[in-house]
PDB file of N, CA, C and O in Angstrom:
ATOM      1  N   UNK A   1     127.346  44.468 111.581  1.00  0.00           N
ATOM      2  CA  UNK A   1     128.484  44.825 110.764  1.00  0.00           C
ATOM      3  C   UNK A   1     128.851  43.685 109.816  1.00  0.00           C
ATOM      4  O   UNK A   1     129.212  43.960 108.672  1.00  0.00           O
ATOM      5  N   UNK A   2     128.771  42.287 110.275  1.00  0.00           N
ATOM      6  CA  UNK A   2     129.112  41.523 109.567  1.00  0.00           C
ATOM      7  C   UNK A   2     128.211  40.786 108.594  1.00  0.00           C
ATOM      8  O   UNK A   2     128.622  39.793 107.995  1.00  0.00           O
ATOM      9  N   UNK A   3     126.579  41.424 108.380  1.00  0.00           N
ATOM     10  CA  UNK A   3     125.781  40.985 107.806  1.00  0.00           C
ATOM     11  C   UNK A   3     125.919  42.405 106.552  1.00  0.00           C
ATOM     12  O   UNK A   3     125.504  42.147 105.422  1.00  0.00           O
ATOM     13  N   UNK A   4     126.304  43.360 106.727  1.00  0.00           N
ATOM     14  CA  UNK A   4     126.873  44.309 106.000  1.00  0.00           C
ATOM     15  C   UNK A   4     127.993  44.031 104.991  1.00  0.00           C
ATOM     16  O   UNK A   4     128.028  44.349 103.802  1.00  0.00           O
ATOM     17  N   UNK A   5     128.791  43.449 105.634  1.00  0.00           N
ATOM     18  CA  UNK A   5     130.145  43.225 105.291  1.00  0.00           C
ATOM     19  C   UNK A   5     130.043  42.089 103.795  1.00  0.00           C
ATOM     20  O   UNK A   5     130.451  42.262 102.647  1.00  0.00           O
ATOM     21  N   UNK A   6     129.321  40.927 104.432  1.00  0.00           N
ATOM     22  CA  UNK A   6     128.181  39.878 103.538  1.00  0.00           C
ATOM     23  C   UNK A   6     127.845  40.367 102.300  1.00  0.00           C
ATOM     24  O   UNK A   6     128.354  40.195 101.192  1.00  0.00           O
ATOM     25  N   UNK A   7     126.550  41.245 102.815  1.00  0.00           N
ATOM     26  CA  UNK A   7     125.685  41.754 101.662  1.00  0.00           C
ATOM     27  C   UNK A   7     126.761  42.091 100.524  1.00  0.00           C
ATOM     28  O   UNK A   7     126.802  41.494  99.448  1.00  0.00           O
ATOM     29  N   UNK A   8     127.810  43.346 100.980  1.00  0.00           N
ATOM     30  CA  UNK A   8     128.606  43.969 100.091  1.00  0.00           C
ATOM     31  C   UNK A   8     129.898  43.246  99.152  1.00  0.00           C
ATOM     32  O   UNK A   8     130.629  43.740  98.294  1.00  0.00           O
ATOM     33  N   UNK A   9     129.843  42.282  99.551  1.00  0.00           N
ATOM     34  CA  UNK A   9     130.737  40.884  99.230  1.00  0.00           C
ATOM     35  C   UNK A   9     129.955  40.590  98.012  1.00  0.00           C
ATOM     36  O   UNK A   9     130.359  40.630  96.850  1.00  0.00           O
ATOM     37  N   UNK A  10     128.432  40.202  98.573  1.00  0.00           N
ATOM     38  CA  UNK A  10     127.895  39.451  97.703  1.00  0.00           C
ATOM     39  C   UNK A  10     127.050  40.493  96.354  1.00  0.00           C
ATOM     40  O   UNK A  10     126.755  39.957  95.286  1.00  0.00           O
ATOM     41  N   UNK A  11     126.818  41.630  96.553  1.00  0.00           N
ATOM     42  CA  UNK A  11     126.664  42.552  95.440  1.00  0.00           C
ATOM     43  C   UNK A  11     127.927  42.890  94.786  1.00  0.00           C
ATOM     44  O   UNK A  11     127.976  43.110  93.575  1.00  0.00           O
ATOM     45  N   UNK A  12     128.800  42.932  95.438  1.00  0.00           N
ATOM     46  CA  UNK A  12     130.449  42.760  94.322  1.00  0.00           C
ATOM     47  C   UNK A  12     130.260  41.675  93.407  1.00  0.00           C
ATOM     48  O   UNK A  12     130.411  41.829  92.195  1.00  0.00           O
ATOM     49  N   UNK A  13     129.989  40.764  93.845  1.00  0.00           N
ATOM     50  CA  UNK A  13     130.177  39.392  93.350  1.00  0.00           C
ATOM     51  C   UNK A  13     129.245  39.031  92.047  1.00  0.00           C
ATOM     52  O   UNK A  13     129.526  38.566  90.942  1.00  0.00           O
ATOM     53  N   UNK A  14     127.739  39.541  92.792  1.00  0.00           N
ATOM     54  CA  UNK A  14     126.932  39.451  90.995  1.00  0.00           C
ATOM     55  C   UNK A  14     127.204  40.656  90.463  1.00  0.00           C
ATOM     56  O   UNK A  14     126.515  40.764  89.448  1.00  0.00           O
ATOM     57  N   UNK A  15     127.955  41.759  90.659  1.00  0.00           N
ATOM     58  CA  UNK A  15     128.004  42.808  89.890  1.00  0.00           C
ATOM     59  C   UNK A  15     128.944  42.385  89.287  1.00  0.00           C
ATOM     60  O   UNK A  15     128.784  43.005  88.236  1.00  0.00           O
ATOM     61  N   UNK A  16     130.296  41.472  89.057  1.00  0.00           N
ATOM     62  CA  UNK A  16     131.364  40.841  88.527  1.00  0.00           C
ATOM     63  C   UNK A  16     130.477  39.733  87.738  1.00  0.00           C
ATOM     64  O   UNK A  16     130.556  39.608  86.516  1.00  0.00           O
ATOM     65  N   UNK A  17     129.807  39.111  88.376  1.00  0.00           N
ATOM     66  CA  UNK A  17     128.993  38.658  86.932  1.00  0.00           C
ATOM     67  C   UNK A  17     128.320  39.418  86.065  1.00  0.00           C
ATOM     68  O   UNK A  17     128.329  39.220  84.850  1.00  0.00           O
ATOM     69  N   UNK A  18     127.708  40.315  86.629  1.00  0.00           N
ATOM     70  CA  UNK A  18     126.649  41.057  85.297  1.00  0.00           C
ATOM     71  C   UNK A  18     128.084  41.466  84.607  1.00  0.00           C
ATOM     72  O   UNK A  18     127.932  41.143  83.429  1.00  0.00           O
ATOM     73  N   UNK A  19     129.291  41.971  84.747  1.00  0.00           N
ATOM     74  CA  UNK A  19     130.130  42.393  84.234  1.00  0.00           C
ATOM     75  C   UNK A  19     130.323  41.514  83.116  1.00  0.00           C
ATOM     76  O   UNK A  19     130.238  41.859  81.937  1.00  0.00           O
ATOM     77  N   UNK A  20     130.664  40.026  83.662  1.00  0.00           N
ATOM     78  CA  UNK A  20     130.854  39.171  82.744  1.00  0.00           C
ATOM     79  C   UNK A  20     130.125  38.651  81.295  1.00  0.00           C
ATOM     80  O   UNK A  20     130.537  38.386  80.166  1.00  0.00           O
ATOM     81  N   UNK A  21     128.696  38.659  82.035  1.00  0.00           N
ATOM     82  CA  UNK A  21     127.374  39.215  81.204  1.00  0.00           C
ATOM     83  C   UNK A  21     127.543  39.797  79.935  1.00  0.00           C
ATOM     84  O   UNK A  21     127.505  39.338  78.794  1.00  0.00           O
ATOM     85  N   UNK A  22     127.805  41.304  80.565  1.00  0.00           N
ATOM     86  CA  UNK A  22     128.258  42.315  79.343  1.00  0.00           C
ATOM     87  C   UNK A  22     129.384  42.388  78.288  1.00  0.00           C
ATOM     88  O   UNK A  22     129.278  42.964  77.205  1.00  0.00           O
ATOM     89  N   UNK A  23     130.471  41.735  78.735  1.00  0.00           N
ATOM     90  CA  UNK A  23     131.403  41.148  78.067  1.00  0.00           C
ATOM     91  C   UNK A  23     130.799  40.373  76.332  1.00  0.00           C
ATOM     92  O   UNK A  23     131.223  40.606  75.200  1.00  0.00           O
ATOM     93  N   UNK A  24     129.759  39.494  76.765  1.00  0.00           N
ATOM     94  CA  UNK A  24     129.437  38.920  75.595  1.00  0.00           C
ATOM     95  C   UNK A  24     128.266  39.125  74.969  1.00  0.00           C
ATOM     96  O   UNK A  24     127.796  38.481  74.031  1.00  0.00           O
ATOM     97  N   UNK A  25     127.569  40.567  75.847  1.00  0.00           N
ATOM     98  CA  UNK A  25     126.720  41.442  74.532  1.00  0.00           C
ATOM     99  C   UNK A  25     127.429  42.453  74.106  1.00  0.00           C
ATOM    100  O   UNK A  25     126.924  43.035  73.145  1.00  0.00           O
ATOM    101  N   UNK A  26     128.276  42.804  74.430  1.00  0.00           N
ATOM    102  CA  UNK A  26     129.551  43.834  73.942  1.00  0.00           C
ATOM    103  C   UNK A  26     130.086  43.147  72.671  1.00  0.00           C
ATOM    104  O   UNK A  26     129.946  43.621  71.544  1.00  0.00           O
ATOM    105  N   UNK A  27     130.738  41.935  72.963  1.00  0.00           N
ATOM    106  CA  UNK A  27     131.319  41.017  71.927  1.00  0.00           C
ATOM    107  C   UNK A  27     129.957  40.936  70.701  1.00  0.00           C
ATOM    108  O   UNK A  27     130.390  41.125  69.564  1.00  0.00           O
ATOM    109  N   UNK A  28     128.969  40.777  70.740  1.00  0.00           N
ATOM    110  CA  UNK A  28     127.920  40.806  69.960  1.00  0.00           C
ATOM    111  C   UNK A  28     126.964  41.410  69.740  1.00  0.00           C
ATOM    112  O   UNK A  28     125.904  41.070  69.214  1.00  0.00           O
ATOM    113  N   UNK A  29     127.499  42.890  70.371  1.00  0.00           N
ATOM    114  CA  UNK A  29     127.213  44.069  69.327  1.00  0.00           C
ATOM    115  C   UNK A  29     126.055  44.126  70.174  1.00  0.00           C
ATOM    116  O   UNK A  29     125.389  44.808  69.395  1.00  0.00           O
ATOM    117  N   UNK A  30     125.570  44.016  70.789  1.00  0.00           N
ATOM    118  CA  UNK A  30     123.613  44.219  71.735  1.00  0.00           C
ATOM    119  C   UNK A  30     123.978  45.848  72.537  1.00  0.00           C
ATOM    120  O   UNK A  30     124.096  45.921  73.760  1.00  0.00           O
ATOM    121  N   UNK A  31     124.087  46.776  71.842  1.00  0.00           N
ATOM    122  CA  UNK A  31     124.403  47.938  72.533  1.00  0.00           C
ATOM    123  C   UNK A  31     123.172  48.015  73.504  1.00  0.00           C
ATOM    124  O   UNK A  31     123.381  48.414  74.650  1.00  0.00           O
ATOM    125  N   UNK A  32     121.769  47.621  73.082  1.00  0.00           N
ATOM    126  CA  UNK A  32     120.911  48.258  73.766  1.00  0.00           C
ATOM    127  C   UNK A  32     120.752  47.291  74.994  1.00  0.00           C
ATOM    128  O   UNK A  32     120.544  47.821  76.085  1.00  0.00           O
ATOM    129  N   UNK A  33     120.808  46.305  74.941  1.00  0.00           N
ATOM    130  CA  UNK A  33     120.564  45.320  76.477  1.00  0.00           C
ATOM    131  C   UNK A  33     121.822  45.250  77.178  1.00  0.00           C
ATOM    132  O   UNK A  33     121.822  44.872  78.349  1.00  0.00           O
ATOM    133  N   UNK A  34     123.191  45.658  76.436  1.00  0.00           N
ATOM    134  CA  UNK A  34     124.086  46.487  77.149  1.00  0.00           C
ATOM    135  C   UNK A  34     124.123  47.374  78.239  1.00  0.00           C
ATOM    136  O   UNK A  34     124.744  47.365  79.302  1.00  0.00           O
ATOM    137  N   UNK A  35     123.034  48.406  77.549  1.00  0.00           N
ATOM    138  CA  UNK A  35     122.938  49.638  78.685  1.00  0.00           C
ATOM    139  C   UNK A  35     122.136  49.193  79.817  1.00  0.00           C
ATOM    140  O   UNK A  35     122.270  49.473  81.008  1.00  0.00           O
ATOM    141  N   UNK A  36     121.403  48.555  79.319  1.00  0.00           N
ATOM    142  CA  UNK A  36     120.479  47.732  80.192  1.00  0.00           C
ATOM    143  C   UNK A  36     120.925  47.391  81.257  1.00  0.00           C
ATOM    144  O   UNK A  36     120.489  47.727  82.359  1.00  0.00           O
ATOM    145  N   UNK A  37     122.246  46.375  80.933  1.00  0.00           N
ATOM    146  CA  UNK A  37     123.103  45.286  81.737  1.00  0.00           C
ATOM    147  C   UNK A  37     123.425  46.516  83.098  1.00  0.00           C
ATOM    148  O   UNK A  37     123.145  46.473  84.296  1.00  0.00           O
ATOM    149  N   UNK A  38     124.068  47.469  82.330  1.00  0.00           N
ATOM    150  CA  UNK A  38     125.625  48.259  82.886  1.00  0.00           C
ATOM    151  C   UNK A  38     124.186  49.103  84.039  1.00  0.00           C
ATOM    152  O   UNK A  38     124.347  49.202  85.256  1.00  0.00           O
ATOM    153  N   UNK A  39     123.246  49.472  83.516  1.00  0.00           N
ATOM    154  CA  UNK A  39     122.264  49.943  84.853  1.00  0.00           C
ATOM    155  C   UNK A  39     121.838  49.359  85.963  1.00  0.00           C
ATOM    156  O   UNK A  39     121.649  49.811  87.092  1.00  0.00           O
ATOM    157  N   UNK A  40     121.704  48.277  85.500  1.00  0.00           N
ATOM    158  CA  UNK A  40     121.632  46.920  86.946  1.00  0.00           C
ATOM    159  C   UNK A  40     122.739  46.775  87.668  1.00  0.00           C
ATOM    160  O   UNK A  40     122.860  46.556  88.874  1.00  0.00           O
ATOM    161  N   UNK A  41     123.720  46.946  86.642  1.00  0.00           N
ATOM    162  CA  UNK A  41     125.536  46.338  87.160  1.00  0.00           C
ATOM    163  C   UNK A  41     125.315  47.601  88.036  1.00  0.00           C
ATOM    164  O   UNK A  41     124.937  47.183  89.131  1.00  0.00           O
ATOM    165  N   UNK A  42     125.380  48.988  88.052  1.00  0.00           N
ATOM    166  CA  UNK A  42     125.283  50.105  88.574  1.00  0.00           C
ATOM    167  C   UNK A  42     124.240  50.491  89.763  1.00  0.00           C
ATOM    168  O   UNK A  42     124.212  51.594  90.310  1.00  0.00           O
ATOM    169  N   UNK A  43     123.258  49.227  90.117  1.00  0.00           N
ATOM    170  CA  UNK A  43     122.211  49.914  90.971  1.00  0.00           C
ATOM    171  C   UNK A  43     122.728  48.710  91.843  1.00  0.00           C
ATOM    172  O   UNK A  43     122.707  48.879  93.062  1.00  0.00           O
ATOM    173  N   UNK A  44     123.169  47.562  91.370  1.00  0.00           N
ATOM    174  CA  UNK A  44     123.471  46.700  92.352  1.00  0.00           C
ATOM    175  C   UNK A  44     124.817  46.807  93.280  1.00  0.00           C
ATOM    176  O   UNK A  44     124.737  46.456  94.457  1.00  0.00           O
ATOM    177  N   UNK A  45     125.950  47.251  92.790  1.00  0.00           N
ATOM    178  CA  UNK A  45     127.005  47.903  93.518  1.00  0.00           C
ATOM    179  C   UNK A  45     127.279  49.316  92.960  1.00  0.00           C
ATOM    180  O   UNK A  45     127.563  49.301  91.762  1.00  0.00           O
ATOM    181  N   UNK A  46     127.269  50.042  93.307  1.00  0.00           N
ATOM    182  CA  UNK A  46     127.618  51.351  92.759  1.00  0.00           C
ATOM    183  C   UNK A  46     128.817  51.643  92.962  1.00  0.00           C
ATOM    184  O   UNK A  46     129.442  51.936  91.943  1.00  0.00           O
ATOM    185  N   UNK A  47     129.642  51.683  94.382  1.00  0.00           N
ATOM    186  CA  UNK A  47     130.820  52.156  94.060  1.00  0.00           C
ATOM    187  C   UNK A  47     131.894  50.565  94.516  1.00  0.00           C
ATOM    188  O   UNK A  47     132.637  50.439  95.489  1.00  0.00           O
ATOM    189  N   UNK A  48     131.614  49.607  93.471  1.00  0.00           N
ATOM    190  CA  UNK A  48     132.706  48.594  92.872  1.00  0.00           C
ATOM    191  C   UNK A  48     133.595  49.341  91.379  1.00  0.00           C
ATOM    192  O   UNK A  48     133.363  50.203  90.532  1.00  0.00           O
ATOM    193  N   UNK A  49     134.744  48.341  91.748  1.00  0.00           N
ATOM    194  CA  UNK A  49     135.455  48.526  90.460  1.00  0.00           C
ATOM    195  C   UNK A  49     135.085  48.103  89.290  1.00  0.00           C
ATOM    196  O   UNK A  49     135.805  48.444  88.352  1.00  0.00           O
ATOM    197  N   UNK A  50     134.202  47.478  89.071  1.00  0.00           N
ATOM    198  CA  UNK A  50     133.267  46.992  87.814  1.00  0.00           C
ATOM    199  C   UNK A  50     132.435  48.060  87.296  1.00  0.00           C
ATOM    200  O   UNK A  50     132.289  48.215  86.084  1.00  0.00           O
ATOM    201  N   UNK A  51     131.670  49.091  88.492  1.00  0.00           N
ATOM    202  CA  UNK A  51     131.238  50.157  88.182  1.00  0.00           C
ATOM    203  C   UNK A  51     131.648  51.086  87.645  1.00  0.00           C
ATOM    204  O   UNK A  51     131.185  51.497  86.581  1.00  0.00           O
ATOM    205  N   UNK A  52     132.507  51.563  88.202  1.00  0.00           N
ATOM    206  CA  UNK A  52     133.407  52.333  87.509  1.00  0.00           C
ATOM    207  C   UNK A  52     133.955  52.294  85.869  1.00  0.00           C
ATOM    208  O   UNK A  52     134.382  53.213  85.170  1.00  0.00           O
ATOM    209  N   UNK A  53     133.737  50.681  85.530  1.00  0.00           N
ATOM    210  CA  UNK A  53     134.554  50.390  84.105  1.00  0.00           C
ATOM    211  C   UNK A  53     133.095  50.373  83.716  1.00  0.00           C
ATOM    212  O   UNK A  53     133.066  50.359  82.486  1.00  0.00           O
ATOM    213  N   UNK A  54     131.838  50.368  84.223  1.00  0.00           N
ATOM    214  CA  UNK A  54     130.652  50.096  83.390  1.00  0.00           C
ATOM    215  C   UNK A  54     130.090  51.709  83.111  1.00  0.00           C
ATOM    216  O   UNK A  54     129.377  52.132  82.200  1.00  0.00           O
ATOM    217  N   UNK A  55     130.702  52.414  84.261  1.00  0.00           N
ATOM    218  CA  UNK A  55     130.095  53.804  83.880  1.00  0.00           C
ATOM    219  C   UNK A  55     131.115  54.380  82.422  1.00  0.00           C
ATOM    220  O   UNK A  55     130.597  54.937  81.455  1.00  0.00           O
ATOM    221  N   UNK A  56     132.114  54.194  82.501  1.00  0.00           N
ATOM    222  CA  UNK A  56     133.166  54.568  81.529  1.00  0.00           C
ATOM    223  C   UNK A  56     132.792  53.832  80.209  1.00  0.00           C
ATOM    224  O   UNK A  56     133.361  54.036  79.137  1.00  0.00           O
ATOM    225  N   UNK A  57     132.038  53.183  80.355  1.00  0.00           N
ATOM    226  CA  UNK A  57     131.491  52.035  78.495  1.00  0.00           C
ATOM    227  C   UNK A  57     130.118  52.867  78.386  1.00  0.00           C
ATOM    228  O   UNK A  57     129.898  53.076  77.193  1.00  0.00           O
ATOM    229  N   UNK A  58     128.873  53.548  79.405  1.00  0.00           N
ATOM    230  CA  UNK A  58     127.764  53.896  79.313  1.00  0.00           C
ATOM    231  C   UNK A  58     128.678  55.536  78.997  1.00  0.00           C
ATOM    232  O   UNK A  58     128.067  56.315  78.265  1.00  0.00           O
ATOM    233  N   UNK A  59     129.710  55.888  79.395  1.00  0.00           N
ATOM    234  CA  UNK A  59     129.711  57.312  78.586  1.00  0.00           C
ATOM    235  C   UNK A  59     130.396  56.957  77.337  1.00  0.00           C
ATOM    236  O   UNK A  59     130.360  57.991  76.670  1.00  0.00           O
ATOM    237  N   UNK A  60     130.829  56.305  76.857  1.00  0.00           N
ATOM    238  CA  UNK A  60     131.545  55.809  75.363  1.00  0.00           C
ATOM    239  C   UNK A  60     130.424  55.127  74.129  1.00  0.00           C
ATOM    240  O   UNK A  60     130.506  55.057  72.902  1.00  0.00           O
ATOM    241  N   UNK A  61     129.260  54.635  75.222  1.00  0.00           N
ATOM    242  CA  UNK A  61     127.840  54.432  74.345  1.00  0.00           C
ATOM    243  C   UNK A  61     126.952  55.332  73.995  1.00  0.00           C
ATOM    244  O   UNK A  61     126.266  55.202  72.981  1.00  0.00           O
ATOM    245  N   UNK A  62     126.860  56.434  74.870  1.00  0.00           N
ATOM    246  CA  UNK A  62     126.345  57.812  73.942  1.00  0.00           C
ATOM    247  C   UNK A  62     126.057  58.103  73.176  1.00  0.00           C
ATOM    248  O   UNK A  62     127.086  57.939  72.520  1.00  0.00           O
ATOM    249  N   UNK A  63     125.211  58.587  72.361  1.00  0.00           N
ATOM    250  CA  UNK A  63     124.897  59.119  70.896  1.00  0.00           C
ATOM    251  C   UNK A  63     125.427  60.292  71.214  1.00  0.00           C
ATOM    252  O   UNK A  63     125.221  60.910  72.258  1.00  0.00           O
ATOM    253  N   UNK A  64     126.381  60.735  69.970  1.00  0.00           N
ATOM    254  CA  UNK A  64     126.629  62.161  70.031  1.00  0.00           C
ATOM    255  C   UNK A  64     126.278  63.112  69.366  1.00  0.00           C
ATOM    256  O   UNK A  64     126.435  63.200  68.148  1.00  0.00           O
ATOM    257  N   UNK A  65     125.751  63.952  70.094  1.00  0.00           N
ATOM    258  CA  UNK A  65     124.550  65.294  69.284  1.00  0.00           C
ATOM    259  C   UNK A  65     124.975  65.592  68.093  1.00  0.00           C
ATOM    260  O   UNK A  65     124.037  66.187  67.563  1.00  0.00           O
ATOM    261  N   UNK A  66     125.823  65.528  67.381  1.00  0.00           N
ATOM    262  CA  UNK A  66     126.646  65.821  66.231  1.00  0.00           C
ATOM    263  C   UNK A  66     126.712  65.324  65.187  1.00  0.00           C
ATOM    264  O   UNK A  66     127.098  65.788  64.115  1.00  0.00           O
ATOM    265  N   UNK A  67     125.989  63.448  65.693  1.00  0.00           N
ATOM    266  CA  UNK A  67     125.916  62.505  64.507  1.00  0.00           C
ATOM    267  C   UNK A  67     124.384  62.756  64.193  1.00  0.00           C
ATOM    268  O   UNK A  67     124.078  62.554  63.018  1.00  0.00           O
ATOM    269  N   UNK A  68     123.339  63.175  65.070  1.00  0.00           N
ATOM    270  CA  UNK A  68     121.847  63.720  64.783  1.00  0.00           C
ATOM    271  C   UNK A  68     121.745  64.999  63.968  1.00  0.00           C
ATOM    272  O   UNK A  68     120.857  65.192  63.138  1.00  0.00           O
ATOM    273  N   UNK A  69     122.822  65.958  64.294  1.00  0.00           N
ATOM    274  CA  UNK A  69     122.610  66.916  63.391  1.00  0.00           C
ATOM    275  C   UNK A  69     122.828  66.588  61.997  1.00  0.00           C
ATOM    276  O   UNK A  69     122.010  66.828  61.109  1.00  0.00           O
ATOM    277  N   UNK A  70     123.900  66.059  61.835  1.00  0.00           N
ATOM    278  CA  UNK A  70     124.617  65.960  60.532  1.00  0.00           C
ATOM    279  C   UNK A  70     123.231  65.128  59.616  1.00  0.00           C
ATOM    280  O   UNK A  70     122.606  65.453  58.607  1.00  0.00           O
ATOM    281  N   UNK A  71     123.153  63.918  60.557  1.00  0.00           N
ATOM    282  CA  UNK A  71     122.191  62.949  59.647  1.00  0.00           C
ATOM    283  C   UNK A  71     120.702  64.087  59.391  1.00  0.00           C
ATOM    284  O   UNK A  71     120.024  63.903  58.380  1.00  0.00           O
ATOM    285  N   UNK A  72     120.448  64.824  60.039  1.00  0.00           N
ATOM    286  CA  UNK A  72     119.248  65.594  59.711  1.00  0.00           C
ATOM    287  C   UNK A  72     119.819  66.378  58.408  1.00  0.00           C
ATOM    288  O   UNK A  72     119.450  65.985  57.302  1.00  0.00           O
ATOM    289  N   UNK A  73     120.574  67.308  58.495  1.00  0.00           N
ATOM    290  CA  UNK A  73     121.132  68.088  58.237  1.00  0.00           C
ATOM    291  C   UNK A  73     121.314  67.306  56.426  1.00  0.00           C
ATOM    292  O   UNK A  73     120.773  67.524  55.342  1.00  0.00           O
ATOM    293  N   UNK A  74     121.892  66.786  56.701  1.00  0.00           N
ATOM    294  CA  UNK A  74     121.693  65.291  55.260  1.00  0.00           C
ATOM    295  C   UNK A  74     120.586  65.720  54.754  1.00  0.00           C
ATOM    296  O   UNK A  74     120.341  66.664  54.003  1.00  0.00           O
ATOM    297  N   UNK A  75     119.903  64.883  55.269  1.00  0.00           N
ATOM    298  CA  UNK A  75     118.039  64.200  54.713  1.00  0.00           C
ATOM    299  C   UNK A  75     117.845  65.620  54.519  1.00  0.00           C
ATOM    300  O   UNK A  75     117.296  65.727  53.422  1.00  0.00           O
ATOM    301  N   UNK A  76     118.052  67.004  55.134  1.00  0.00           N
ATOM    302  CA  UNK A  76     117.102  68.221  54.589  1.00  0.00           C
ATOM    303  C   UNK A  76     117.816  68.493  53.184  1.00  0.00           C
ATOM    304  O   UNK A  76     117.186  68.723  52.152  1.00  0.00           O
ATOM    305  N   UNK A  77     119.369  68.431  53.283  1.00  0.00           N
ATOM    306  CA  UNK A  77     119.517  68.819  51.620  1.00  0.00           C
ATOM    307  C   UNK A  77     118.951  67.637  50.575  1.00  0.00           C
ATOM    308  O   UNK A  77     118.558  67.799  49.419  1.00  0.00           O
ATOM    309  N   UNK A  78     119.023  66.559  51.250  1.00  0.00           N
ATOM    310  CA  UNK A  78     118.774  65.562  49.740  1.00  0.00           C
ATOM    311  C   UNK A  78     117.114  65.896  49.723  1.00  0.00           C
ATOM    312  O   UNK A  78     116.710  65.574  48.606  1.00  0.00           O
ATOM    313  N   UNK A  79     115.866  66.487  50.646  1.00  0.00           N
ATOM    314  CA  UNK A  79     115.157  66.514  50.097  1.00  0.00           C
ATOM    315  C   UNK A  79     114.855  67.992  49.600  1.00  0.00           C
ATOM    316  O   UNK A  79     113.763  68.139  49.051  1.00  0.00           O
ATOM    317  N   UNK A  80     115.623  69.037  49.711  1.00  0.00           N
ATOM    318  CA  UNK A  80     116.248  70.236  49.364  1.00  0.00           C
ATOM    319  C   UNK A  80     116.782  70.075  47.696  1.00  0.00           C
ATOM    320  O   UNK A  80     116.503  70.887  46.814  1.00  0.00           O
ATOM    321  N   UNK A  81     117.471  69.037  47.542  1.00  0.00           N
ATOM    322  CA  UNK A  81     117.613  69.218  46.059  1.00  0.00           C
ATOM    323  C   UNK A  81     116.448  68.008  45.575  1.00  0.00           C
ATOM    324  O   UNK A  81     116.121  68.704  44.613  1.00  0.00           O
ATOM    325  N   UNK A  82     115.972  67.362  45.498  1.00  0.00           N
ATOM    326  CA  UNK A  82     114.733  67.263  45.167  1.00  0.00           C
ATOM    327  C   UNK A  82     113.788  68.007  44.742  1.00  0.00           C
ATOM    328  O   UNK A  82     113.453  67.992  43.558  1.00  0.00           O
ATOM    329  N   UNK A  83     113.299  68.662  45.516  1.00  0.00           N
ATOM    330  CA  UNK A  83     112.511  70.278  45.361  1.00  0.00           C
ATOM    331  C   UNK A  83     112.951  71.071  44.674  1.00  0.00           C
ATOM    332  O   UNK A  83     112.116  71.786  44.121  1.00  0.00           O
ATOM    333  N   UNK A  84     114.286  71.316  44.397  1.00  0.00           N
ATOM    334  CA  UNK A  84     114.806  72.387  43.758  1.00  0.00           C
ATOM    335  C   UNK A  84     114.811  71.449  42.246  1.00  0.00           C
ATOM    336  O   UNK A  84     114.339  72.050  41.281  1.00  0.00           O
ATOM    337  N   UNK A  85     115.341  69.959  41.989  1.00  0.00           N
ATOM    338  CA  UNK A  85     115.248  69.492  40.786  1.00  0.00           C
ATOM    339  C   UNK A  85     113.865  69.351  40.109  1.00  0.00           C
ATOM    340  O   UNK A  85     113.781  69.501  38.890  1.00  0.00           O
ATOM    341  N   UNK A  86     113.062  69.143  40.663  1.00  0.00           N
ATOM    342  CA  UNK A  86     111.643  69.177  40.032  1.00  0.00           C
ATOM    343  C   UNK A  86     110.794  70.526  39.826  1.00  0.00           C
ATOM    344  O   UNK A  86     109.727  70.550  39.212  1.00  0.00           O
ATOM    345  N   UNK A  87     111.348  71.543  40.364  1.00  0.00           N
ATOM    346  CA  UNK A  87     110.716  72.492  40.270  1.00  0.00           C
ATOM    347  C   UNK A  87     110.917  73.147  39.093  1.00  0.00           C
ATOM    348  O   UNK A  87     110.303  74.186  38.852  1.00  0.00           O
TER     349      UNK A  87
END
């Protein structure tokens, strides 16, 4: 029990660092070694309170299906009037 008790101490503990970690690729914009961070932060304690604030930043980092449409949706008219201007 008390080698349990340990372990879970001590995965709190670097999961409060990787937290800290993320703090200053957040501050400098590294979205992608971000997600990175917040998946380790997440496999190493899962249900800490750090987790919880890292799962809540990995759903706020999301791409949202809406900014892919639009940007497609873009690029087909501008090469839509292209085609239509040269023709």
């Amino acid at each position: 029990m008390a080698d349990k008790d340990k372990d879970d101490k001590q995965a709190k503990r670097q999961a409060r660092g990787l937290w800290e970690e993320s703090r200053a690729l957040f501050a400098a914009g590294d979205y992608r070694s971000l997600r990175a961070l917040h998946h380790k932060l997440l496999a190493t304690a899962p249900d800490s309170d750090v987790a919880t604030k890292a799962k809540e930043e990995l759903d706020n980092l999301k791409i949202e299906p809406w900014a892919i449409y639009a940007g497609a949706g873009s690029l087909v008219l501008y090469v839509l009037a292209w085609v239509v201007s040269l023709a």
